[in-house]
N, C-alpha and C positions, 0 to 999 in steps of 0.2 A: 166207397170212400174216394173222394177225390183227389189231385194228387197235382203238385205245382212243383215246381223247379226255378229256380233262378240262381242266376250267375254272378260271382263278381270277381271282380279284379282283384278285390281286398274282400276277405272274411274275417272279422276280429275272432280270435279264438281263445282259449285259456290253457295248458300244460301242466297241471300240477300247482295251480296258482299261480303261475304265470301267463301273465298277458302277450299276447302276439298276433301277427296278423299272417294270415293262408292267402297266397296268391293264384290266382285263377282257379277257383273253388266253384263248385254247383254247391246251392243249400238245395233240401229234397224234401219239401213239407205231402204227408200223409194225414187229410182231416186236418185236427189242430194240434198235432204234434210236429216235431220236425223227426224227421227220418233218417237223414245221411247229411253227410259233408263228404263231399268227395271230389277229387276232380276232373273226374270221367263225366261229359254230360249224361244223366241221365233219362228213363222214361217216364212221362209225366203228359197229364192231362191237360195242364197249360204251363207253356214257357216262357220266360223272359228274358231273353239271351241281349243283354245290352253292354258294352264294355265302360269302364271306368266308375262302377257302381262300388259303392264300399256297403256291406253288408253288417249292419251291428245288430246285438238283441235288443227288443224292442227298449226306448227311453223310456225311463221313470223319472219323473215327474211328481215327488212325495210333498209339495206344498203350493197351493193355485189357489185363488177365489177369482172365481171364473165371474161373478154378480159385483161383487162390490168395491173388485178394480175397475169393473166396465165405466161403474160411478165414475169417476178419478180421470177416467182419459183425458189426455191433454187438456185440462183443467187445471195438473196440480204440478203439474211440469215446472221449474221455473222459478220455484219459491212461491207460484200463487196457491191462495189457500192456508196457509203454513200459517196458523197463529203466531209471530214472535219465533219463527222456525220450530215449531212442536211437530209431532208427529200429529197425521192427520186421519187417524184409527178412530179418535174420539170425537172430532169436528167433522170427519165427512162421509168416512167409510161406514160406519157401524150407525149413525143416525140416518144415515141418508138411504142405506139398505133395509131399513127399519120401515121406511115411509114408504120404498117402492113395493114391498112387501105388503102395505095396507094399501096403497092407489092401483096397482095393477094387478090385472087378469090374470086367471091359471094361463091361460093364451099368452096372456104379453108375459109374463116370468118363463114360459119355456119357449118363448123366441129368445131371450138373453140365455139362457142355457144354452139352447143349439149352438146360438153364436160363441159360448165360449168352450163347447166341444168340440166344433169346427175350428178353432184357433189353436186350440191344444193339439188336434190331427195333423194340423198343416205346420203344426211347429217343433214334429218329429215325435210327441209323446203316445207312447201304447198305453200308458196307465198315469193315471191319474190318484193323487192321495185329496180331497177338495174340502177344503173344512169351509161349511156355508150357514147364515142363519134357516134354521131350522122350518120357518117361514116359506122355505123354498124349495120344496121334496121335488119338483119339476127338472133339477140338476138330477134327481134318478130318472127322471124318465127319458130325458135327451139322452144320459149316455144310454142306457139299454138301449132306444132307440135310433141310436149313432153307430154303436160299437166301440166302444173305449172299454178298455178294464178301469175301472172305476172304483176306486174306493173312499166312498163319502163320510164325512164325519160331520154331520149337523152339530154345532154350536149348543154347549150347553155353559148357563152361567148361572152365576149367582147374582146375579142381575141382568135385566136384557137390553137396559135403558143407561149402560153404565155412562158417565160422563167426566171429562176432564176441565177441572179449574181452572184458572189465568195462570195460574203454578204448573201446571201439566200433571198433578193429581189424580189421579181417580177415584172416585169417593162413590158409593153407591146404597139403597135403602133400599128394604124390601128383600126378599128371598123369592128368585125365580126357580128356583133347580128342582124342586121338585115336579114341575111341571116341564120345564123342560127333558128334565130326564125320560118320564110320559113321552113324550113325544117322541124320543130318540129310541126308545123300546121297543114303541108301534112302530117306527121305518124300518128298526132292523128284524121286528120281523112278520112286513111286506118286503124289504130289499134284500137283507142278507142270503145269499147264493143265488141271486134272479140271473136269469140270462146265463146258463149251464156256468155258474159262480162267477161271471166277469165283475158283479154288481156284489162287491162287498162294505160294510160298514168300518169305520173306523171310532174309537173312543175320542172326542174333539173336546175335554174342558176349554173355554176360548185360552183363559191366558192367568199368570201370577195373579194381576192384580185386579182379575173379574171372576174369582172364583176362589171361595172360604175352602179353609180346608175340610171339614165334614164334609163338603159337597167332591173335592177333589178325592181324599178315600172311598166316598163312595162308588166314583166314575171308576176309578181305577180295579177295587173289586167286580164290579160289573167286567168292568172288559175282561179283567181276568178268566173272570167265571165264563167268561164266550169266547175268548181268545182271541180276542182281537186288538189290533195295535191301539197306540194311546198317544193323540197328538195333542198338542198346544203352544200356543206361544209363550217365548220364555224371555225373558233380560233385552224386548226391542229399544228402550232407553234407556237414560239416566232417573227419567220419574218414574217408571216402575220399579226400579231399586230402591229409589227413596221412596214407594210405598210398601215395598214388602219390610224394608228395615224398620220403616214405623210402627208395622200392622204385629209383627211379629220378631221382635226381640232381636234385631241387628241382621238377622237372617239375609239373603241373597237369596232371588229368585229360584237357584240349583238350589240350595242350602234349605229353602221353604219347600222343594217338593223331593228332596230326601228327606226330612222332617216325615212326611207324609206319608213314606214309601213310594214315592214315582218312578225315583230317578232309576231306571233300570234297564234292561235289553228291550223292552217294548213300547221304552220313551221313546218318540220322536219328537224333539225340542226345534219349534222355528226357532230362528234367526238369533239368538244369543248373542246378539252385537255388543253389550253391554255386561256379561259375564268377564270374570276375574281370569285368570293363569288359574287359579286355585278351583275355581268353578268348574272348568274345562278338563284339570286332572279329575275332579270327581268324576265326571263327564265319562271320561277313559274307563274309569275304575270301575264304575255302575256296566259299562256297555250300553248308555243312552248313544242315539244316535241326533247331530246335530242338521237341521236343513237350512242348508245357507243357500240366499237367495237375492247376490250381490248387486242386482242393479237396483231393486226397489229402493233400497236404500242410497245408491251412488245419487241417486238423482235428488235426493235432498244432502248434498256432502259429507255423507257418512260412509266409511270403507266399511264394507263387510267383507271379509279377506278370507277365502276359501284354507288357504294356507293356513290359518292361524290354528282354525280348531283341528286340521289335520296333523298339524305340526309337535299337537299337544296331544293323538294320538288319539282322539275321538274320531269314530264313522262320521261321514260327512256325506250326505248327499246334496243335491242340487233342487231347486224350486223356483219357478217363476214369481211366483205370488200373484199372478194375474195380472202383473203391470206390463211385463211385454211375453207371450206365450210361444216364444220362439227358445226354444232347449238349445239350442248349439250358440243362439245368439246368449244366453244364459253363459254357456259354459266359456265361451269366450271372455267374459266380462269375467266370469272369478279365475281363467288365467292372469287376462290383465291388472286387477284390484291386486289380487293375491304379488304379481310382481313388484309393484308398485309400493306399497306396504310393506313389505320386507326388504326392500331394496336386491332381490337377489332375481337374476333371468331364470335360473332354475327351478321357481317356486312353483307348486300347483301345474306338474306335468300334463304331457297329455293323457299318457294313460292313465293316471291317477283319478284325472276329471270323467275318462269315458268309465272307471269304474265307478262313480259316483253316482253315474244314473244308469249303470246295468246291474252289474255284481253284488254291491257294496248295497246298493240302493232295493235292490231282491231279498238281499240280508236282513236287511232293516225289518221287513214287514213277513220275512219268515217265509220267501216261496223259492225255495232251491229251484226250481222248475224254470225258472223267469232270470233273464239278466244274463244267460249264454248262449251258444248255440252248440249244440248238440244233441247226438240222436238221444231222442225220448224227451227233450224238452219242451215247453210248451212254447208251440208256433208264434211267438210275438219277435214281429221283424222291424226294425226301423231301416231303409236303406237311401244310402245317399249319394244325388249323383256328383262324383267327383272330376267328372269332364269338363265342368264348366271354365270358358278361357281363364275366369278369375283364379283357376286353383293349378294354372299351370305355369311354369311346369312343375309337375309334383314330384318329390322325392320320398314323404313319410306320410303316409293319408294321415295317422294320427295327429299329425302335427298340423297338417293342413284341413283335418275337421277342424281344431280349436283356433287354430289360428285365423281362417281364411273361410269357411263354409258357415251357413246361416240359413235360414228355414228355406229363401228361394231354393235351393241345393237340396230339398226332401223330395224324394223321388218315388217309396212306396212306403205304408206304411201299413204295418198287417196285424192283423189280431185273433187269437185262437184258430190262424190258416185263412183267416177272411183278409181281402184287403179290401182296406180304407181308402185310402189313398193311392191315386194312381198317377203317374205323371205330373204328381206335384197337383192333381187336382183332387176335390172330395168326390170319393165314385157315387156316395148314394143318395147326392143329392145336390140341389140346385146353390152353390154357394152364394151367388147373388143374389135370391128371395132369400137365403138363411140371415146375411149379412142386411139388409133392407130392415128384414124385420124384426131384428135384433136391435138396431140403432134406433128406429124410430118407438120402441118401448124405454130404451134409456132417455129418449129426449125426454119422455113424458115425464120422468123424475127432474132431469135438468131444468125444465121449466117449472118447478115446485120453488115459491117464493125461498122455501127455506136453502134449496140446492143454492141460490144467486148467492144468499147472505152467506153459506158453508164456503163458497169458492172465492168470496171477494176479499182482498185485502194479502 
């Protein structure tokens, strides 16, 4: 069994539930567990004796679509694209993910995969939660063949074609879920434990207003009966509230999947930017947990305020959503929103945020194992280097992760004792053919007459 050591200046630690940081610490990975924390360097098969290194358990990462933000890059920046300022799920993301899925290769979909496991590596995340259309099983093969802990939840709807009116409605015909669900059966089980369990399944219904409730009971038992988490999008505007209120008798998106039975310890609700005070203590009450994922949204002028759902006592993790896959750059932005939005500098601490994608975030999907460091836990390492002149001089690393460090500052990044990342570079492979071949598959959809007509205006 092989045996690695590394040092930091800073080791984030926990006490009884409380968070704090070990100065001049060795971590002492055995295989893929970790071993020791001590601060005696230890003996070890490979060292990495570097100073100013801050050592955290690996990031979680519980909401990305690594495909059909790729769509969206600097495209939709700016208000372009934005029907009349709509959300742009129904006009670009989900139709234009749809077409690249029928015009491209098993080869070109798992070169935009690599590239967006490669961005999640280099942007400090160990685990991935990915909810993708179903269309695209090549997101499992990149991560098994990347190494990311991974857990995929292919899209299942009651429609696959849903579309939104001039009103920002969603209106959809036909019943896809039973075939989807098919399909989500067969992955989970080709993927469910692949890759000594890195490669697990998540339950993905897409969201409120793309999915009847029969089909939502149904998903919901399934995952039960297999235990596995249960993700979807929940209250991302105001017309998905006005279609749950229509569709089903005043109800609120939380209000529709308590109705159902969802709302529970194994919900994981994206973005809820448009839930109630009222929404949010059910939130609390159930033990749903919420993934907020503050810039996607900042960049159309909507606050999604980390603070808020914490504030109201719901779990809150953190998620990129694929629009920028840099985690620290993440967690900065829902310090900032979160201050900004309640007007208060104490809002959305830092340790608060680092427990959001360690601890808090390990919680969510039920792996005590993940999201500490300690002996017998499992080896997933995020560390960062905090020498750089930008973070000097430092007084709080914690303070100076969120405030001041950003993915250039990812230093290693390890998984089941394997590292991925080394020197802020990808170790197992060429990032400039990963990056080449990744791009020139998404232009093939950006040059689809219909991409022009989705992005103009």
């Amino acid at each position: 069994m092989s045996t690695k050591a590394i040092f930091g200046s800073y080791v984030l630690s926990h006490a009884e539930g409380v968070q704090s940081v070990l100065r001049d610490h060795w971590v002492l990975i055995e295989g893929t567990r970790i071993a020791a924390v001590t601060p005696s360097r230890p003996q070890a098969d490979e060292i990495h004796d570097q100073p100013g290194r801050f050592i955290l358990p690996g990031l979680m990462n519980l909401h990305n679509h690594a495909f059909s933000e790729q769509l969206a890059r600097t495209h939709t920046e700016d208000g372009n694209g934005r029907k009349a300022n709509k959300s742009i799920v129904y006009t670009v993301l989900l139709p234009l993910s749809r077409r690249g899925i029928e015009i491209l290769s098993p080869a070109e979909r798992m070169a935009i995969a690599r590239l967006g496991v490669l961005q999640l590596l280099k942007g400090g995340a160990t685990t991935v939660m990915e909810p993708f259309r179903a269309g695209i099983p090549e997101m499992f093969d990149a991560a098994a063949e990347m190494g990311i802990r991974f857990h995929g939840a292919p899209y299942v709807f009651s429609t696959s074609n849903a579309q939104a009116g001039a009103d920002g409605i969603v209106r959809y015909a036909g019943d896809d879920g039973a075939a989807d669900l098919a399909i989500w059966k067969s992955l989970h089980a080709k993927w469910h434990g692949h890759s000594a369990g890195r490669i697990q399944l998540a339950m993905s219904p897409h969201a409120t207003d793309t999915c009847g409730p029969d089909l939502l009971r149904e998903c919901a038992a399934i995952a039960r009966d297999l235990g596995v988490p249960i993700t979807t999008h929940v209250a991302q505007g105001p017309e998905e509230v006005a279609t749950i209120a229509a569709r089903y008798a005043g109800r609120t998106p939380a209000e529709y999947l308590d109705w159902l039975g969802l709302m529970a310890p194994d919900l994981l609700a994206a973005h809820c930017i448009a839930s109630t005070d009222a929404d949010l203590r059910l939130m609390a009450a159930r033990g749903a947990t919420v993934l907020n994922c503050p810039r996607v949204f900042a960049r159309s002028g909507n606050p999604a305020a980390f603070a808020r759902f914490a504030d109201h006592g719901v779990r809150t993790a953190i998620g990129t959503d694929g629009y920028n896959l840099d985690l620290l750059g993440e967690m900065n932005a829902a310090s900032m929103i979160s201050k900004i939005t309640t007007g208060r500098a104490d809002a959305a601490p830092a340790p608060d945020l680092i427990d959001a994608v360690t601890r808090n975030a390990a919680a969510a999907i039920a792996r005590p194992d993940l999201g500490t460091i300690a002996p017998g836990a499992t080896a997933d390492l995020t560390v960062v280097n905090l020498s750089d002149p930008m973070l000097q001089p430092l007084y709080d690393p914690r303070r100076g992760l969120i405030a001041l460090a950003n993915r250039a500052n990812i230093d290693i990044v390890m998984v089941d004792g394997a590292i991925l990342v080394a020197n802020g570079r990808y170790a197992r492979g060429d990032e400039a053919a990963i990056s080449r071949a990744g791009a020139a598959a998404i232009q093939r959809i950006w040059d689809l007459p219909e991409a022009r007509a989705a992005f103009a205006g």
